[in-house]
C-alpha positions as CSV (number, residue, x, y, z in Angstrom):
1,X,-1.3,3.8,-15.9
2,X,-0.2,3.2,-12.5
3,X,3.7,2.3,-12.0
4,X,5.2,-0.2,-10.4
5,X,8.4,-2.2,-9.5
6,X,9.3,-4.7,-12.1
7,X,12.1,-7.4,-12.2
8,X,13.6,-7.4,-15.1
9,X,15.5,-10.7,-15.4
10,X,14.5,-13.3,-12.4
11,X,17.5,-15.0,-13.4
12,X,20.0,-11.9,-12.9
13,X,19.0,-11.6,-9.4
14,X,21.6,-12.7,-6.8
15,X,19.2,-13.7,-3.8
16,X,21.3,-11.4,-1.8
17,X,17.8,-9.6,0.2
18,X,19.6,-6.2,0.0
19,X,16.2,-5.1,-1.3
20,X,14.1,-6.4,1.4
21,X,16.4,-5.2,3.4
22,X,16.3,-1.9,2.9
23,X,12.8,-1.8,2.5
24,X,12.5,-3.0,6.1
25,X,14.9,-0.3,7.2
26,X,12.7,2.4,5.5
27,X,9.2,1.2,6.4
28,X,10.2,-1.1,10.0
29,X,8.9,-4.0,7.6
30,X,9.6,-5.5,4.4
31,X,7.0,-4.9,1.8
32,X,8.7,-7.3,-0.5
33,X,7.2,-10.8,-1.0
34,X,10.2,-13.3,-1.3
35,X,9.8,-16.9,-3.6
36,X,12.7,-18.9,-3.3
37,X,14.7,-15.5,-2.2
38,X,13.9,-13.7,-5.4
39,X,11.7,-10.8,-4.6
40,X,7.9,-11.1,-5.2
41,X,6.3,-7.1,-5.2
42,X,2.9,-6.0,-5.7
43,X,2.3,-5.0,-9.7
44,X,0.2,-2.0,-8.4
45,X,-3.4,-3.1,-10.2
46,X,-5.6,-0.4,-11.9
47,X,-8.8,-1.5,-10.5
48,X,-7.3,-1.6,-7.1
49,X,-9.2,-4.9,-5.8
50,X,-7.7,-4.9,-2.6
51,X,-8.7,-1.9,-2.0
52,X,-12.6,-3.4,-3.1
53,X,-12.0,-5.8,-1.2
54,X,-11.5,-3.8,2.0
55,X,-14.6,-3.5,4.1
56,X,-12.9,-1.5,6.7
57,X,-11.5,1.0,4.4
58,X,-7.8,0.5,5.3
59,X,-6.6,1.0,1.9
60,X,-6.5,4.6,0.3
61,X,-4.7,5.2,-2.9
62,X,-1.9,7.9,-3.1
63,X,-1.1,9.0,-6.6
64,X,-3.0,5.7,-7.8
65,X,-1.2,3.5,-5.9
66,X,-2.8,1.3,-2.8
67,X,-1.6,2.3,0.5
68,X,-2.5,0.3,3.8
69,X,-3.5,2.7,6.6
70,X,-2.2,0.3,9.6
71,X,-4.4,2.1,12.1
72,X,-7.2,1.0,10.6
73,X,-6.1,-2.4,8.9
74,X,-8.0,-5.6,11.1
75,X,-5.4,-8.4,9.1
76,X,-9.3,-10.3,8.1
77,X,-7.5,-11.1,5.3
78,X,-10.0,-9.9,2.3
79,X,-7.4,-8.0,0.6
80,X,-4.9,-10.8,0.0
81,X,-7.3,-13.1,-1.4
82,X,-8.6,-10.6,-4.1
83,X,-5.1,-10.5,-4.8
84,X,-4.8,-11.8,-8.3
85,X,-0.6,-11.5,-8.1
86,X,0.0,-12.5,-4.3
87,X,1.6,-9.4,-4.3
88,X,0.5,-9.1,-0.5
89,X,1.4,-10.4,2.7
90,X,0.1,-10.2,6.4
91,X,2.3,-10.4,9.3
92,X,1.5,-9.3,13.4
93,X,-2.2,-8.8,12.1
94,X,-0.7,-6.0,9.5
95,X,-0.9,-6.3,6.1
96,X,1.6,-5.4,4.1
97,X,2.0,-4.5,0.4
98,X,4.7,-2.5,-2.1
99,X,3.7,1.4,-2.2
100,X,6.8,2.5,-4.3
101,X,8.1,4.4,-1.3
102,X,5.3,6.9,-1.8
103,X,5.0,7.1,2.1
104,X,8.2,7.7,2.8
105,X,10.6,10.8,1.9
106,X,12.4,8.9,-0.7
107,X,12.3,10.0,-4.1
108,X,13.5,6.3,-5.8
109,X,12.3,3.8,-4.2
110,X,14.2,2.0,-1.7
111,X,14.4,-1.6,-3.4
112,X,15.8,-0.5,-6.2
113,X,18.6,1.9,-4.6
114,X,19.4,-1.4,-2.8
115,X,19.7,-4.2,-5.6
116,X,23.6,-4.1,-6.4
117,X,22.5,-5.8,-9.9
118,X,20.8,-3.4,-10.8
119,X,17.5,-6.0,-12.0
120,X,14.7,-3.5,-10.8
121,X,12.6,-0.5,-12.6
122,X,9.7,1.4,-12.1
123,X,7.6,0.9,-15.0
124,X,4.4,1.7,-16.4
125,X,2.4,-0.8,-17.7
126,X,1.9,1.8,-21.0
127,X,5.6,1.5,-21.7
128,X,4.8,-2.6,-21.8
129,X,2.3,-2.5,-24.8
130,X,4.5,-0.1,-27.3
């Protein structure tokens, strides 16, 4: 079961950004989607269709998880709309997506370091069905 970064309670988040925010100091760009300034992140599919979708084969999983490869990524835009969550975005012809940090040095991710209301987890989505 892969993990990813779940919002617990949409309505206990303060719109303050501090996530985004220190997503974009850790990666140079925000990987967080933001809806009406609550934060929208990538739910980490198990049959990775972005990565199906891909037919340069700029998406490689780490551990599970899909992981953009920006030297090889062409922004055509396949990936977002096999989407099924929106959890992707494409900015500067680069596409960007949540990858829990895995490609950086952190050990927590950097979002939910950052949120001062302490609204986000890393969850599996085994933990959701018991």
């Amino acid at each position: 079961m892969n993990p990813y970064i779940n919002l617990k309670d949409p309505l206990k988040c303060s719109k303050c950004n501090l996530c985004m925010v220190r997503c974009r100091q850790t990666h140079g760009e925000s990987r967080i989607l933001s809806v009406d300034s609550i934060p929208h992140i990538c739910i980490q599919c198990e049959d990775v269709p972005c990565q199906k979708a891909c037919r340069v084969g700029a998406i490689y999983l780490k551990e599970g998880i899909a992981i953009v490869d920006e030297e090889k990524c062409v922004a055509c835009k396949m990936c977002l709309d096999a989407c099924p969550h929106q959890g992707m975005y494409i900015k500067d012809l680069m596409v960007y997506k949540c990858t829990l940090c895995l490609d950086s040095d952190l050990l927590i991710p950097a979002c939910i370091e950052a949120c001062p209301n302490k609204i986000l987890e890393v969850k599996c989505r085994k933990e959701e069905d018991e």
